[in-house]
C-alpha positions as CSV (number, residue, x, y, z in Angstrom):
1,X,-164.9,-72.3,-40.7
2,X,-166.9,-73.2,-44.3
3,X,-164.6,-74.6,-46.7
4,X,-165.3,-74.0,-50.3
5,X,-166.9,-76.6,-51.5
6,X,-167.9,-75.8,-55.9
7,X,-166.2,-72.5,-57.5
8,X,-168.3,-72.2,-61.3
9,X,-167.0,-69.9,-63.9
10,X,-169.8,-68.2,-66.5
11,X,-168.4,-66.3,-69.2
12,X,-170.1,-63.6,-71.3
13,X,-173.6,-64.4,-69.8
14,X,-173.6,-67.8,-70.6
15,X,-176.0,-70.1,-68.4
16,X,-174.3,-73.1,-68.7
17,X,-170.7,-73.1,-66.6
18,X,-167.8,-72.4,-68.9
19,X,-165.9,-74.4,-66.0
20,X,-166.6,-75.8,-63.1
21,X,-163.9,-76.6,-59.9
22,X,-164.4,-78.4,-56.8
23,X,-161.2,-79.2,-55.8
24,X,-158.1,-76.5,-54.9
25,X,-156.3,-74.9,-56.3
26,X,-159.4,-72.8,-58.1
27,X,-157.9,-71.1,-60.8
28,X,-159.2,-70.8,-64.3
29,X,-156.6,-70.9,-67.2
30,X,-158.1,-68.6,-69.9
31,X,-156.6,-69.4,-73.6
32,X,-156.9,-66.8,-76.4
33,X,-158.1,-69.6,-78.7
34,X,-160.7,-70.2,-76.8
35,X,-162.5,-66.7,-77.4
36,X,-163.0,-64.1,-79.8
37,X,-161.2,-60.6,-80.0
38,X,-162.4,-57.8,-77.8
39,X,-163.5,-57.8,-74.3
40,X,-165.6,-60.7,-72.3
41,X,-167.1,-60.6,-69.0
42,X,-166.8,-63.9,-66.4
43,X,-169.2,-64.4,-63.3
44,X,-167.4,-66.4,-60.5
45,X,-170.1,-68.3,-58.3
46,X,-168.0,-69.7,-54.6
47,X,-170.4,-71.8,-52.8
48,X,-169.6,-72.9,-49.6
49,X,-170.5,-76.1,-47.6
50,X,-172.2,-74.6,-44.9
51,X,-175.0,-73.1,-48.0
52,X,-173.5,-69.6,-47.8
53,X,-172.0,-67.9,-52.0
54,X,-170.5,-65.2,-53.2
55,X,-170.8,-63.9,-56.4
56,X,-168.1,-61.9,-58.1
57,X,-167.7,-60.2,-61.8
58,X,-164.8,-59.8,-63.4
59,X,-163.7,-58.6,-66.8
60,X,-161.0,-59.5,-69.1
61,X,-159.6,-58.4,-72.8
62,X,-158.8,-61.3,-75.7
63,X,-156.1,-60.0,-78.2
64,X,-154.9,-62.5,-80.9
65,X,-151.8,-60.3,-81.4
66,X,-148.5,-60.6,-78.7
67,X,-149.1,-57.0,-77.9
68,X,-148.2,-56.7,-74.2
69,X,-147.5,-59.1,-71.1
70,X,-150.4,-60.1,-69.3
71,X,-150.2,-59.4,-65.2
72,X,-153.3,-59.2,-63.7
73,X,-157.5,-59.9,-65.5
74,X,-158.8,-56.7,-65.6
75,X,-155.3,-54.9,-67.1
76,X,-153.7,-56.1,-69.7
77,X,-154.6,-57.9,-73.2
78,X,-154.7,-61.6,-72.4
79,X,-152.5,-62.6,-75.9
80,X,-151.6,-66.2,-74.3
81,X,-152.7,-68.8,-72.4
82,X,-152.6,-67.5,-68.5
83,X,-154.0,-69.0,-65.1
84,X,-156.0,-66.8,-63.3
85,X,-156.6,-66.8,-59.4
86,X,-160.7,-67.1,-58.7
87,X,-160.3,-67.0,-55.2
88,X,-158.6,-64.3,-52.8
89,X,-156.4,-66.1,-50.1
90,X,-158.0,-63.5,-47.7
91,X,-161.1,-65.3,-48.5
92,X,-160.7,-69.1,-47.9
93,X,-159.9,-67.7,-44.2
94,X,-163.0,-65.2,-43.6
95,X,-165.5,-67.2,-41.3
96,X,-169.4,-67.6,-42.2
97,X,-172.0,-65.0,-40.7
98,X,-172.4,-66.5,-37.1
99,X,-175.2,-67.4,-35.1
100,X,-175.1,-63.6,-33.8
101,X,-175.6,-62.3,-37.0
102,X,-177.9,-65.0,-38.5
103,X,-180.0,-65.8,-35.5
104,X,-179.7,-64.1,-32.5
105,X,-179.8,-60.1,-34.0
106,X,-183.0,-60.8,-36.1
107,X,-184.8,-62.5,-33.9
108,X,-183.9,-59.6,-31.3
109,X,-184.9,-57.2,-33.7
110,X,-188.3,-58.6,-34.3
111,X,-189.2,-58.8,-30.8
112,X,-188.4,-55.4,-30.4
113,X,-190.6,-54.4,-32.9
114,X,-193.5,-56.2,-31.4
115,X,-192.8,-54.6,-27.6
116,X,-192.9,-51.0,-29.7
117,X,-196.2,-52.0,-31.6
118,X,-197.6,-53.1,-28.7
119,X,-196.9,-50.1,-26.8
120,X,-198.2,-48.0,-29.7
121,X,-201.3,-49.6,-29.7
122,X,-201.9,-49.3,-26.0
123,X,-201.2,-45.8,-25.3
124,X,-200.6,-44.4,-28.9
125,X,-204.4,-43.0,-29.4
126,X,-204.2,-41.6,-25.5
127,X,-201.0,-40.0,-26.5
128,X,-202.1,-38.3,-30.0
129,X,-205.5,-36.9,-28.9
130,X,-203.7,-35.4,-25.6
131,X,-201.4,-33.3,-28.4
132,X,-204.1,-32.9,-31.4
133,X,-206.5,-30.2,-30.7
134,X,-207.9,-29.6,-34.0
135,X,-208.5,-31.9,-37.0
136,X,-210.0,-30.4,-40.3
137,X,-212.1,-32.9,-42.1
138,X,-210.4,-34.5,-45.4
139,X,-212.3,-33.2,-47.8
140,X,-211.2,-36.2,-50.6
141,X,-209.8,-39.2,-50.3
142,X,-206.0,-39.5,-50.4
143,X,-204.4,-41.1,-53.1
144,X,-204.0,-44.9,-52.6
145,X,-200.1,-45.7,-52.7
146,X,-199.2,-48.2,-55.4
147,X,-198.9,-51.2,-55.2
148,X,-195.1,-52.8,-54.1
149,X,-193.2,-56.0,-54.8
150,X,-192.7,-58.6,-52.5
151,X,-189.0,-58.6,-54.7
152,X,-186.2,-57.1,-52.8
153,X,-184.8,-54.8,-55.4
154,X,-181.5,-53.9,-53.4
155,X,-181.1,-57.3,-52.4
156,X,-180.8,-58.8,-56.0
157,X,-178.6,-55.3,-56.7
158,X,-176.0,-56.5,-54.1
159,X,-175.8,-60.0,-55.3
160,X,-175.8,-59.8,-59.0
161,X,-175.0,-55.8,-60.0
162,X,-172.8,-54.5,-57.0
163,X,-169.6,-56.3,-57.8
164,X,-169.6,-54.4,-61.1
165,X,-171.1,-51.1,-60.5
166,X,-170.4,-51.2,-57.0
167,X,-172.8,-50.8,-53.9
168,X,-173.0,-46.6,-53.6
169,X,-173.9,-46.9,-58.1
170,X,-170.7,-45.0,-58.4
171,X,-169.5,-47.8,-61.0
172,X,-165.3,-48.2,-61.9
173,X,-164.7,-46.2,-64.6
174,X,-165.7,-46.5,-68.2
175,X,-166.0,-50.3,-68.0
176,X,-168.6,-50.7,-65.8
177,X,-170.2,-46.8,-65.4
178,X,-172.0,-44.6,-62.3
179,X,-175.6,-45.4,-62.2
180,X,-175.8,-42.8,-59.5
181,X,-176.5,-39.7,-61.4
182,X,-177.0,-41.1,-64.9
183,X,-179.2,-39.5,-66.8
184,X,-179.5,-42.0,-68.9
185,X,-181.7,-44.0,-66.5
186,X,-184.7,-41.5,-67.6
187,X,-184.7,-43.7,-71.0
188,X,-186.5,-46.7,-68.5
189,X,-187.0,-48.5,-72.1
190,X,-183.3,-48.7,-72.8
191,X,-183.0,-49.2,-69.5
192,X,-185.0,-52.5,-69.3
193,X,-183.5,-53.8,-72.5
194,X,-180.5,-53.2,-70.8
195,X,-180.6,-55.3,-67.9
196,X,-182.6,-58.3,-70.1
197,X,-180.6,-58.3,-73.2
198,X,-177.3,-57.3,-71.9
199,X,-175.1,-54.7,-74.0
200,X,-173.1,-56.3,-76.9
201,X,-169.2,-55.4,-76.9
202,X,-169.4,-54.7,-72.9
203,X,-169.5,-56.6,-69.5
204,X,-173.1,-55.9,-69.4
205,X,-175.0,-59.6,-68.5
206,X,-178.2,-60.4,-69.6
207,X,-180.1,-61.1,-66.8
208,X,-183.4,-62.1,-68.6
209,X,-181.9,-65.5,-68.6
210,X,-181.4,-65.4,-65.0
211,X,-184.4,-64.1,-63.2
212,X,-187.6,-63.7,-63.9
213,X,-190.1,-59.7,-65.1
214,X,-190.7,-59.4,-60.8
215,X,-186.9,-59.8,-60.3
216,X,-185.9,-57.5,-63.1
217,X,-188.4,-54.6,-62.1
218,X,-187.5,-55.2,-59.0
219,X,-183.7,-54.4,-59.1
220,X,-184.5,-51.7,-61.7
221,X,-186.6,-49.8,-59.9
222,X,-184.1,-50.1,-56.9
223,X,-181.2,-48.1,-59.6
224,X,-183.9,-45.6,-61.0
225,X,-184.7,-44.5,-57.4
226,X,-181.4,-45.4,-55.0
227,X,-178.0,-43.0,-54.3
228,X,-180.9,-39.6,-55.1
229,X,-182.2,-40.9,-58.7
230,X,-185.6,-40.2,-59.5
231,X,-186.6,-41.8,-62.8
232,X,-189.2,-43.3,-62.5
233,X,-190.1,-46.8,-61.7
234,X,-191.6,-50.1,-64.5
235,X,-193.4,-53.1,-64.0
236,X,-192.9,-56.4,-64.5
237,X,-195.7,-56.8,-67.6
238,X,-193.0,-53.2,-68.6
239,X,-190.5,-56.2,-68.4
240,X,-192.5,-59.3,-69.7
241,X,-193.0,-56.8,-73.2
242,X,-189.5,-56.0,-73.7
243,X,-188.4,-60.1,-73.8
């Protein structure tokens, strides 16, 4: 089973670790004097010693005034100084992705694809002309399809956005909203800004700091066009003229 082997703490989109634990117990104490008023946002990086993370967002509220109790981050104003668990129990007990999952299935996977391939390009023209009786010439050439990134958009959305706005873009509530649906996606400039910049006085990261224009298109065009959106799409030099 991987132990945890470095827990880091980011806070409000900051690059450089606001704390960083190696040791057990990981908690984080988070002290009012330590912030500003209002609402911050902290990125928990768990690496393991076997190379495997996770990356989790949370949220949390500074009030300077003793206005209610603090229980849990995410619920109530944090008005003193309170320790706050990083890491579920549930999780220092969940094994690693295995061999099977690692190894095994894609490599299975692949060699399936190159017996289908194969086959196709054996028998595949035998088996079309025997069906196809007529053919009308093309009288102009199709449209060539534009170019894609070698970026996985919905990768870098499950690592960095999903934790936040969740994997089906139906978001949790006001704090972190639905990108499913928005129709405030349409605004691709605001958009772009958005995920670069961050959004002062909310959760919102800015991810400009942390991955480069490809990345960024990348996982924007992933939102503009996953869960039924149809927005659109931008490019990285879209990206590299909005930093």
């Amino acid at each position: 089973m991987a132990e945890i082997q470095r827990v880091e703490i980011y806070v409000d989109g900051s690059s450089e670790p606001f704390q960083v634990i190696t040791q057990p117990p990981f908690k984080v104490r988070l002290d009012p004097a330590d912030f500003a008023e209002g609402d911050h946002h902290m990125r928990v990086v768990v690496t393991y010693d076997n190379g495997d993370y996770h990356d989790y967002a949370y949220m949390f509220t500074i009030s300077h005034k003793p206005e209610v109790e603090v229980s849990h981050i995410n619920q109530a104003p944090i008005y003193s100084p309170v320790d706050v668990d990083l890491i579920d129990p549930m999780e220092s007990e969940m094994p690693p992705p295995g061999l099977l999952t690692q190894a095994i299935l894609p490599v299975a996977l692949f060699l399936v694809i190159v017996v289908v391939s194969a086959w196709f390009s054996i028998s595949g023209d035998s088996a079309v002309s025997a069906q196809v009786s007529h053919v009308e010439e093309i009288s102009k050439p199709a449209a060539a399809a534009p170019a894609t990134s070698s970026v996985d958009g919905e990768a870098i959305f499950g690592e960095k956005c999903a934790a936040c706005h969740q994997l089906d873009g139906k978001g949790q509530g006001d704090v972190f909203p639905a990108l499913a649906g928005n129709a405030n996606l349409a605004d691709t400039d605001m958009v772009i800004d958005t995920v670069l910049h961050g959004r002062a006085g909310t959760a919102m990261v800015a991810w400009g700091e942390q991955m480069d224009d490809e990345q960024i298109a990348a996982v924007i065009n992933y939102i503009l066009s996953a869960w039924g959106n149809d927005f659109g799409s931008v490019t990285p030099e879209d990206v590299a003229a909005k930093r």
